[in-house]
GUDO-92152 format. One record per atom (N, C-alpha, C): atom name; z, x, y; residue number from 1. Coordinates in steps of 0.1 Angstrom, whole numbers, plus 5000, padded with zeros to 4 digits. Atoms other than C-alpha are relative to their C-alpha. Layout:
<pt><baba>CA</baba><up>Z</up><east>X</east><north>Y</north><gupa>NUM</gupa></pt>
...
This chain:
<pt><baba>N</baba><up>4990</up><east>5010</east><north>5004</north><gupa>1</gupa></pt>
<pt><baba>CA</baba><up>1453</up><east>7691</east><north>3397</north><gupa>1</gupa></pt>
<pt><baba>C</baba><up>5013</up><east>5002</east><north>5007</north><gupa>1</gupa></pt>
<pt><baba>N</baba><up>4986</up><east>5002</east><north>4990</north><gupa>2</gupa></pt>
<pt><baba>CA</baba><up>1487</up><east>7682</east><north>3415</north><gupa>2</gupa></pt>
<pt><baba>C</baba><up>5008</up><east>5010</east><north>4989</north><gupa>2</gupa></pt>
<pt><baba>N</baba><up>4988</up><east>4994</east><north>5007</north><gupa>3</gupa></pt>
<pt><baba>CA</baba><up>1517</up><east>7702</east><north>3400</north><gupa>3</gupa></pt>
<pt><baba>C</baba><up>5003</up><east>4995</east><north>4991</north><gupa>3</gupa></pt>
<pt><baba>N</baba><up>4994</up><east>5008</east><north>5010</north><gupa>4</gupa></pt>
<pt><baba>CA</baba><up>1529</up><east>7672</east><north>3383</north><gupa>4</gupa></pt>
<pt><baba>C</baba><up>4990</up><east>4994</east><north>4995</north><gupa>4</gupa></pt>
<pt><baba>N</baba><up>5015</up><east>5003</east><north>5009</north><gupa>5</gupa></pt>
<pt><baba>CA</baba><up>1496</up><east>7663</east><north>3362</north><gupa>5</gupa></pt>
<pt><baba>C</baba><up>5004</up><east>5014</east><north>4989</north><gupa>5</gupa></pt>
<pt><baba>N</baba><up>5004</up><east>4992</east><north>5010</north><gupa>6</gupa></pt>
<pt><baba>CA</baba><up>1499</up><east>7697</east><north>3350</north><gupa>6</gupa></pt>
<pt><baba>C</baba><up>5011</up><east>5000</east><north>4995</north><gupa>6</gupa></pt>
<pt><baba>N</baba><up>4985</up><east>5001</east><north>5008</north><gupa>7</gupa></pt>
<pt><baba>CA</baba><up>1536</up><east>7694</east><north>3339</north><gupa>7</gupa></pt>
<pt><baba>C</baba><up>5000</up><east>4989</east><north>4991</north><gupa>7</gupa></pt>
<pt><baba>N</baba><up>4999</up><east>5014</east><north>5013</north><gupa>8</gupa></pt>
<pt><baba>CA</baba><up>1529</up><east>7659</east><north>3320</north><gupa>8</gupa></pt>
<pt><baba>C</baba><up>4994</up><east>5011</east><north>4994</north><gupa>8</gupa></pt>
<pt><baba>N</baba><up>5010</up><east>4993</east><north>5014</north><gupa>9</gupa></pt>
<pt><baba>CA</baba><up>1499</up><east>7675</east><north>3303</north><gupa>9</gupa></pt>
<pt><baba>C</baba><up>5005</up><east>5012</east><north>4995</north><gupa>9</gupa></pt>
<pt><baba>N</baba><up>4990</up><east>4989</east><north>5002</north><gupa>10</gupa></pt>
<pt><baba>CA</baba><up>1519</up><east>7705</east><north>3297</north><gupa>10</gupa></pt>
<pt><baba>C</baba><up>5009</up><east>4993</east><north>4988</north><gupa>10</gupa></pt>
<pt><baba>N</baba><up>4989</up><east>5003</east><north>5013</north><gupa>11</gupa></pt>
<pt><baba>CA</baba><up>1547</up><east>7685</east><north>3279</north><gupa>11</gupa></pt>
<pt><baba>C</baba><up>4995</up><east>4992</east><north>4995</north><gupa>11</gupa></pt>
<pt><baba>N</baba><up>5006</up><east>5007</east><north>5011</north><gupa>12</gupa></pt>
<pt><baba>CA</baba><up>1523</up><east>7661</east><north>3261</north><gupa>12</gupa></pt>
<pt><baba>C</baba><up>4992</up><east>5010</east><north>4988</north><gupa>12</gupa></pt>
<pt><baba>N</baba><up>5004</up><east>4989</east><north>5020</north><gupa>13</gupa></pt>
<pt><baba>CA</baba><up>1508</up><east>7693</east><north>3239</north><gupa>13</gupa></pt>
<pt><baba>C</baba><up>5009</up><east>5004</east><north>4999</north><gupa>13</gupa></pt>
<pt><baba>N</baba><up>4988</up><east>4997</east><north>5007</north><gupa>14</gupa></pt>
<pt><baba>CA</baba><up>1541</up><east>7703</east><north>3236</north><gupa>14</gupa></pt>
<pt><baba>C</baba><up>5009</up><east>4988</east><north>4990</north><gupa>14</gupa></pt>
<pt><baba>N</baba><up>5002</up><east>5009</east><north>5007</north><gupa>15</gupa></pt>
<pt><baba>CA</baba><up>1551</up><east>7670</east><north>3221</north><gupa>15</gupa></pt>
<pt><baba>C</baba><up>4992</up><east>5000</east><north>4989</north><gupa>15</gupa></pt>
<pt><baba>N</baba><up>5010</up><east>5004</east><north>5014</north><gupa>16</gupa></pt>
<pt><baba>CA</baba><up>1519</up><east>7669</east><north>3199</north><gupa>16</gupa></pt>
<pt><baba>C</baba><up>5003</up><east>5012</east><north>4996</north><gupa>16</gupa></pt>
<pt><baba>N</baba><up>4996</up><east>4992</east><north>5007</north><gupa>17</gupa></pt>
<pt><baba>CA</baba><up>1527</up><east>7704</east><north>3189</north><gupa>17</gupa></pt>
<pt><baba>C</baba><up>5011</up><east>4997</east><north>4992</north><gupa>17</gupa></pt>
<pt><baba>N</baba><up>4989</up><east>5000</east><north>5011</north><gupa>18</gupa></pt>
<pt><baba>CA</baba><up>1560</up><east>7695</east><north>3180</north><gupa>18</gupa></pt>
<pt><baba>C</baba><up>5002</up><east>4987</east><north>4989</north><gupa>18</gupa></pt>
<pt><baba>N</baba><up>4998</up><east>5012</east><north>5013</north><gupa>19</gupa></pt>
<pt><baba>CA</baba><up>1551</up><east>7665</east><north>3160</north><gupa>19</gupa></pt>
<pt><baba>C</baba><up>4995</up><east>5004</east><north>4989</north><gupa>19</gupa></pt>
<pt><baba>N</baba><up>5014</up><east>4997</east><north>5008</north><gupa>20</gupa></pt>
<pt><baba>CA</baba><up>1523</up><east>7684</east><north>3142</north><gupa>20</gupa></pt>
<pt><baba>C</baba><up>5015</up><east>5008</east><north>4990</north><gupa>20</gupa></pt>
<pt><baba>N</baba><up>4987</up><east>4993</east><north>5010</north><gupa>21</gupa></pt>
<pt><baba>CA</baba><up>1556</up><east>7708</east><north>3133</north><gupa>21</gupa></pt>
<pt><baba>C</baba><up>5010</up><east>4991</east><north>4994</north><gupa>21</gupa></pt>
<pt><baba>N</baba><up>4990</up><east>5008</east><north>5007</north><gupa>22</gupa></pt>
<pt><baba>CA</baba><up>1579</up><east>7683</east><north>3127</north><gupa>22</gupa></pt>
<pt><baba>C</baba><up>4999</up><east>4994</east><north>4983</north><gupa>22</gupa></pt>
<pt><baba>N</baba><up>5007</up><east>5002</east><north>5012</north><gupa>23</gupa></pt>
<pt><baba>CA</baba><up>1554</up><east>7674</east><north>3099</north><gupa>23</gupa></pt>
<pt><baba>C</baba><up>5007</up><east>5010</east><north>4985</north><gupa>23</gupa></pt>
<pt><baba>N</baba><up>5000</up><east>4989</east><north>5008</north><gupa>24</gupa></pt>
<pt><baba>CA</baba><up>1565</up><east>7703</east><north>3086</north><gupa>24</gupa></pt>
<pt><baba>C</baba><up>5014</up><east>5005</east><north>4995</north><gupa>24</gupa></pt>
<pt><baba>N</baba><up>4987</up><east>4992</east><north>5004</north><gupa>25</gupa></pt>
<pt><baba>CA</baba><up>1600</up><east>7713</east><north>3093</north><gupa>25</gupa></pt>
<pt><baba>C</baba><up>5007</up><east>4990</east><north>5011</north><gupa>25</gupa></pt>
<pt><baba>N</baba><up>4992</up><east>5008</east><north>4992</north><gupa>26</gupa></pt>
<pt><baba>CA</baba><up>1617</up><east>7681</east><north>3106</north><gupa>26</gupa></pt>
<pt><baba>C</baba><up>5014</up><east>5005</east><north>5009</north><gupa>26</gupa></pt>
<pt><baba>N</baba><up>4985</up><east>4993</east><north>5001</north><gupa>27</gupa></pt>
<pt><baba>CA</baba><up>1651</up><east>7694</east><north>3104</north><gupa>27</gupa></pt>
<pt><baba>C</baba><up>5001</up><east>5011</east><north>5010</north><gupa>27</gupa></pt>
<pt><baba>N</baba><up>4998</up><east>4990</east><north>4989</north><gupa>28</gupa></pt>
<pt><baba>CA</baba><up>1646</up><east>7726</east><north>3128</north><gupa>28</gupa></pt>
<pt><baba>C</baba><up>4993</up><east>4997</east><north>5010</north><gupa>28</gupa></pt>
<pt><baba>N</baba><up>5004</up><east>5003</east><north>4986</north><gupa>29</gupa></pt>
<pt><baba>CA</baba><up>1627</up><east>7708</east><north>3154</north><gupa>29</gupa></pt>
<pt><baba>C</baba><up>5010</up><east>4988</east><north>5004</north><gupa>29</gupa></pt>
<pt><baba>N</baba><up>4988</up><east>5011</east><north>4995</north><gupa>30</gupa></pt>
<pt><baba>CA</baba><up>1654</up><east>7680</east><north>3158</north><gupa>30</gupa></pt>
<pt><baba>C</baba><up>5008</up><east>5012</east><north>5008</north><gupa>30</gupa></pt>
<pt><baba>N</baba><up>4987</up><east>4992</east><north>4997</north><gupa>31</gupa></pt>
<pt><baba>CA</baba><up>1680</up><east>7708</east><north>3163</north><gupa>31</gupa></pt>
<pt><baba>C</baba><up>4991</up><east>5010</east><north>5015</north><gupa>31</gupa></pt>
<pt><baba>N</baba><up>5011</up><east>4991</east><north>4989</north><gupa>32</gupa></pt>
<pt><baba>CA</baba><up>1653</up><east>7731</east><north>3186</north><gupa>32</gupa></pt>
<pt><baba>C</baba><up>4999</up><east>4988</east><north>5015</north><gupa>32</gupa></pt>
<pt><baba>N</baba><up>5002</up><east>5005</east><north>4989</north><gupa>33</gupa></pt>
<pt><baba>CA</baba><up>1647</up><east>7702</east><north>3207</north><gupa>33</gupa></pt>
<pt><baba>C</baba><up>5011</up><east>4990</east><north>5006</north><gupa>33</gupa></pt>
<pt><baba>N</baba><up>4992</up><east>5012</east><north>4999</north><gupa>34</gupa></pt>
<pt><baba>CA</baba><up>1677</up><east>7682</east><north>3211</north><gupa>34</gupa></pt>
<pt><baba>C</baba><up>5010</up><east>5006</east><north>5014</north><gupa>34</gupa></pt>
């Protein structure tokens, strides 16, 4: 895979990680990711 394939897909489970958390603990992933 090119470098930049693996950097989207990289930050697309990071994304779905942090939605999965956000589920959970809105409030500290706003502030974590902002």
């Amino acid at each position: 895979f090119p470098l930049k394939a693996v950097r989207v897909q990289h930050t697309v489970a990071l994304r779905t990680e942090a939605t999965i958390v956000a589920g959970e603990t809105p409030a500290n992933l706003g502030q974590a990711f902002k």
